[in-house]
KEDRENVO-549540 format. One record per residue: residue number from 1; residue in three letters; x, y, z of N, C-alpha, C, O in turn. Coordinates in steps of 0.2 Angstrom, whole numbers, plus 5000, padded with zeros to 4 digits. Layout:
# KEDRENVO-549540
VEXPA  voro  zator  n.east  n.north  n.up  ca.east  ca.north  ca.up  c.east  c.north  c.up  o.east  o.north  o.up
VEXPA   NUM    ALA       X        Y     Z        X         Y      Z       X        Y     Z       X        Y     Z
...
//
This chain:
# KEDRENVO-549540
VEXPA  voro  zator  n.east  n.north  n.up  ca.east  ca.north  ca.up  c.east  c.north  c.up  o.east  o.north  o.up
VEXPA     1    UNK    5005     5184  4984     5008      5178   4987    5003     5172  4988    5003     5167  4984
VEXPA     2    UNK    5000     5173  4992     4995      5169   4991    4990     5164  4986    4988     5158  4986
VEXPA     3    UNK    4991     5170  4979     4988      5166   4972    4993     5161  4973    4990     5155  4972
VEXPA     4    UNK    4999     5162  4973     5006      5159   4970    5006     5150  4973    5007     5145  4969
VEXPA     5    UNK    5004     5152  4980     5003      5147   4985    4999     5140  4981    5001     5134  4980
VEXPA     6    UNK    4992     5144  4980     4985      5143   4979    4989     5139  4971    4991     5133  4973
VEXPA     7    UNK    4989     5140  4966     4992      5139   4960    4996     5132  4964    4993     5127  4965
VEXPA     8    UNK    5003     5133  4964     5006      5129   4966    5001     5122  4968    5000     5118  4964
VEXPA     9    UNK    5000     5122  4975     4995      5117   4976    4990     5114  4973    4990     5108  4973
VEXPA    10    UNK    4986     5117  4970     4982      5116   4964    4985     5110  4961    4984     5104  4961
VEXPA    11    UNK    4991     5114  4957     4994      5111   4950    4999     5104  4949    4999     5101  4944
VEXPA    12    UNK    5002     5104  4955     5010      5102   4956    5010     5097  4965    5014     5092  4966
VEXPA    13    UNK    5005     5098  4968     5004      5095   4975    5004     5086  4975    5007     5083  4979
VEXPA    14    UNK    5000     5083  4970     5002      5075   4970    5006     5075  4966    5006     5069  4965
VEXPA    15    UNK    5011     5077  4962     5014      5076   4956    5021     5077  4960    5024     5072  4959
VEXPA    16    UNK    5023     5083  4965     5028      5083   4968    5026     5077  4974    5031     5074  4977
VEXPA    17    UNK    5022     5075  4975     5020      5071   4982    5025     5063  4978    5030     5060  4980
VEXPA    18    UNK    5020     5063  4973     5023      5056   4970    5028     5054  4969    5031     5049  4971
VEXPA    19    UNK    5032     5061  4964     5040      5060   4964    5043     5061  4970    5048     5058  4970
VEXPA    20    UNK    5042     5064  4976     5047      5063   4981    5046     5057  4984    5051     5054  4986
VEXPA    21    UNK    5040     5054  4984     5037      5049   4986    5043     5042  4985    5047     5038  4988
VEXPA    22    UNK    5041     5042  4976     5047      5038   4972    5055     5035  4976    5057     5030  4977
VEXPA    23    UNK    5057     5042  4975     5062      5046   4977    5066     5043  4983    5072     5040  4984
VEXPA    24    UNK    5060     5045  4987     5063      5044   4997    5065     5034  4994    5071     5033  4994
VEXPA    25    UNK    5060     5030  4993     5056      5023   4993    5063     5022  4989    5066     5016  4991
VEXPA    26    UNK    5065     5025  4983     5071      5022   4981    5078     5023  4982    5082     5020  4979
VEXPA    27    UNK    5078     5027  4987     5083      5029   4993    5084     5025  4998    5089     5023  5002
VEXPA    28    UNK    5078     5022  4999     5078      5017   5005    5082     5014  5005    5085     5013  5000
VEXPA    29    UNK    5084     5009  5012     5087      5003   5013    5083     4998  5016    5083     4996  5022
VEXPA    30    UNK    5080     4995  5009     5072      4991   5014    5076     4985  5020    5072     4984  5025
VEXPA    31    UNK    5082     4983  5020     5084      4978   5026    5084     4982  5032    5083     4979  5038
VEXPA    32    UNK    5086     4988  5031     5086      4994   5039    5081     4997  5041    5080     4999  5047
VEXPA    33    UNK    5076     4997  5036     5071      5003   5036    5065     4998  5042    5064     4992  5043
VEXPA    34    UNK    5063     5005  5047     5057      5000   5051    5056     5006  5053    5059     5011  5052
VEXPA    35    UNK    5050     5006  5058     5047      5011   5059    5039     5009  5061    5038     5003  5063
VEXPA    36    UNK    5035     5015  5062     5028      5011   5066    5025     5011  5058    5027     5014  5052
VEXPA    37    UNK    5019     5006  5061     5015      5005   5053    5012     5009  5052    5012     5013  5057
VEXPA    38    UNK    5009     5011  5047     5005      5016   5046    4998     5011  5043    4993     5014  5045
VEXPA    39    UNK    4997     5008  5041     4992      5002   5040    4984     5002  5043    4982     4997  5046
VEXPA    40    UNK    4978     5007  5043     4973      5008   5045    4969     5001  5049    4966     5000  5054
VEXPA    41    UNK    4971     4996  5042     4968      4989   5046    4972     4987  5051    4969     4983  5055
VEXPA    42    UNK    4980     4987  5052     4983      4984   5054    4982     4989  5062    4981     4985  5067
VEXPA    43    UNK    4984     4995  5064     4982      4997   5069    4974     4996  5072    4973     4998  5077
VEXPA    44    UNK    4968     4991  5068     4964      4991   5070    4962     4984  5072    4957     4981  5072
VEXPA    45    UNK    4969     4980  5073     4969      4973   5076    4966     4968  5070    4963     4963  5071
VEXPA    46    UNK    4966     4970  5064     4964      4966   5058    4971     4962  5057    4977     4965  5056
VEXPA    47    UNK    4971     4955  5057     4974      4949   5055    4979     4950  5049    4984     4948  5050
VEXPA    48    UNK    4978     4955  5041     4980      4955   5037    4979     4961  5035    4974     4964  5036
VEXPA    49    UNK    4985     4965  5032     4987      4972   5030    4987     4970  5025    4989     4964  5025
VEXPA    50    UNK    4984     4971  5017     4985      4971   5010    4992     4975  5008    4996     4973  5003
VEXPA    51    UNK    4992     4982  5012     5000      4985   5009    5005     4984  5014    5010     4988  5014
VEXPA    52    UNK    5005     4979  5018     5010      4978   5023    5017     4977  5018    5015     4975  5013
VEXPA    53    UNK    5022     4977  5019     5029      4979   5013    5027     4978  5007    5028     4974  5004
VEXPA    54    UNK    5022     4984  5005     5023      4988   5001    5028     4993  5000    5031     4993  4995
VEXPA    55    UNK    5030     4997  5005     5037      5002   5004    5044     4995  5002    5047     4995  4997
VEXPA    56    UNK    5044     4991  5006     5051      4988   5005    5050     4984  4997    5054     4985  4993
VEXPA    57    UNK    5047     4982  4997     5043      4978   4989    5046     4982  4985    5050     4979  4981
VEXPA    58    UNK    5044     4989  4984     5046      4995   4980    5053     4999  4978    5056     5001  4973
VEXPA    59    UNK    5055     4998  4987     5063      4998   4987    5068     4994  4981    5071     4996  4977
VEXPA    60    UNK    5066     4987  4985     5069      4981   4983    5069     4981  4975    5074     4978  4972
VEXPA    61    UNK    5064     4985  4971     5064      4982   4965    5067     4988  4959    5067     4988  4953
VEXPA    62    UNK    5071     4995  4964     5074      4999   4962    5082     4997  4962    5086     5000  4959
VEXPA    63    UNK    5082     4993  4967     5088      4987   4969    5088     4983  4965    5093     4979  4965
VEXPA    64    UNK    5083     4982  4961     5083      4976   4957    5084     4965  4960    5086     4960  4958
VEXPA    65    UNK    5081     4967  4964     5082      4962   4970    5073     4959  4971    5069     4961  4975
VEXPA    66    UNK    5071     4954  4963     5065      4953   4963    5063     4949  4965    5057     4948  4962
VEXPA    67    UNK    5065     4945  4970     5064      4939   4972    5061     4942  4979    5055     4941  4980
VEXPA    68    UNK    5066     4945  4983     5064      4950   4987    5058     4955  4989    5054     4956  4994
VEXPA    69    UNK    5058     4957  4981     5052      4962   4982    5045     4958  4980    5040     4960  4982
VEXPA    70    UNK    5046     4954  4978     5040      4948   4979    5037     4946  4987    5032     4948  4989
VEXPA    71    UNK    5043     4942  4989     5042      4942   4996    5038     4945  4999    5033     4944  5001
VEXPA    72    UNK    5043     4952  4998     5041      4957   5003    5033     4958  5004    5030     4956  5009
VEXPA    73    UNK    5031     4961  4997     5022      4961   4995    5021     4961  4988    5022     4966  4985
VEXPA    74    UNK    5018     4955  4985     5017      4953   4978    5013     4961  4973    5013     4962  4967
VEXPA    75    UNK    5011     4966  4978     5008      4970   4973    5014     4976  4970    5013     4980  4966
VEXPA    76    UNK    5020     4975  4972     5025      4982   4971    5026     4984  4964    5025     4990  4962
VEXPA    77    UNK    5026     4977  4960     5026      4981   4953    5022     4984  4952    5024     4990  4952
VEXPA    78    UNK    5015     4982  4953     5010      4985   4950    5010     4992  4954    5008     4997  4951
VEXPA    79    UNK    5011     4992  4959     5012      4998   4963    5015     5007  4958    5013     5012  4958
VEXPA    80    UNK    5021     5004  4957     5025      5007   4952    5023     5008  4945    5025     5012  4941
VEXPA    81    UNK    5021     5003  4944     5016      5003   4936    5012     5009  4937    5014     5014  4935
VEXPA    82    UNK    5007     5009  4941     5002      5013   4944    5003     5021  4942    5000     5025  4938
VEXPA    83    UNK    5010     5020  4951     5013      5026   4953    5015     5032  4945    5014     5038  4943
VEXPA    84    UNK    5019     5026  4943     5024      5029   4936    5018     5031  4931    5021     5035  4927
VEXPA    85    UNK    5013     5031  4930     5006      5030   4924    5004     5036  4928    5003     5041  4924
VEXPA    86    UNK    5003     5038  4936     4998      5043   4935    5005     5051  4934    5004     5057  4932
VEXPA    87    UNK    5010     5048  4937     5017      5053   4937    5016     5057  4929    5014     5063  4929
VEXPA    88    UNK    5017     5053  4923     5015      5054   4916    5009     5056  4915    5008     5060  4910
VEXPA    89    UNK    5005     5054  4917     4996      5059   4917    4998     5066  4918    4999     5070  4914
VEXPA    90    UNK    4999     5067  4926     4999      5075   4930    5004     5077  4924    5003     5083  4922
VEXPA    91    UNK    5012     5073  4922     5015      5079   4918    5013     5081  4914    5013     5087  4914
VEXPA    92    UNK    5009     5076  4908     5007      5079   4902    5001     5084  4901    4999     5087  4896
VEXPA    93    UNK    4997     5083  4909     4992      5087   4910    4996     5095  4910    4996     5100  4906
VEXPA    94    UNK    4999     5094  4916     5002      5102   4915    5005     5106  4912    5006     5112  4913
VEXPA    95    UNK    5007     5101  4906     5012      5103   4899    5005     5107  4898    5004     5113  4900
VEXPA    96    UNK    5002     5103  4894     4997      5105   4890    4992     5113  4891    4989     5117  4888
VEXPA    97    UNK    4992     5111  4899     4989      5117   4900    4994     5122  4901    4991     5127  4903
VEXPA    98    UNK    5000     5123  4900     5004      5130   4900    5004     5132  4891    5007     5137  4889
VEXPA    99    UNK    5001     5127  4888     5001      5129   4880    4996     5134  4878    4995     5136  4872
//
């Protein structure tokens, strides 16, 4: 049970992270959603968060509301450029290795 564990995590642990990740973020409701930041600089009295609405940005742009997700935080696309780029990495990694 344990290999089983071990395997899993190895193989599958950012690739399920990412897509839930997606997943939740495009479930959201970025006008309702609030919560404590999680922002390392921002809990450290620093003036400027660079990911500060990044989750709402990412929302917004699954809502197709681009006006909005700009506002929110200018990096979202690319965020999801990123996201979606390494999502197709890990998968085609794993293909390959079950061949």
């Amino acid at each position: 049970m344990k290999d089983i564990v071990v395997y899993l995590y190895r193989n599958y642990f950012e690739l399920a992270a990412f897509i839930g990740g997606l997943l939740l973020l495009a479930l959201m409701d970025p006008d309702t959603a609030s919560g404590p930041g999680l922002c390392l600089l921002e809990n450290l009295n620093f003036p400027y968060c660079p990911g500060d609405g990044l989750g709402h940005s990412i929302s917004y742009i699954f809502r197709a509301e681009f006006s909005n997700a700009l506002e929110a935080n200018i990096l979202g696309p690319f965020a999801i450029i990123i996201l979606t780029g390494r999502i197709s990495y890990l998968t085609s990694q794993n293909l390959s290795n079950k061949k």
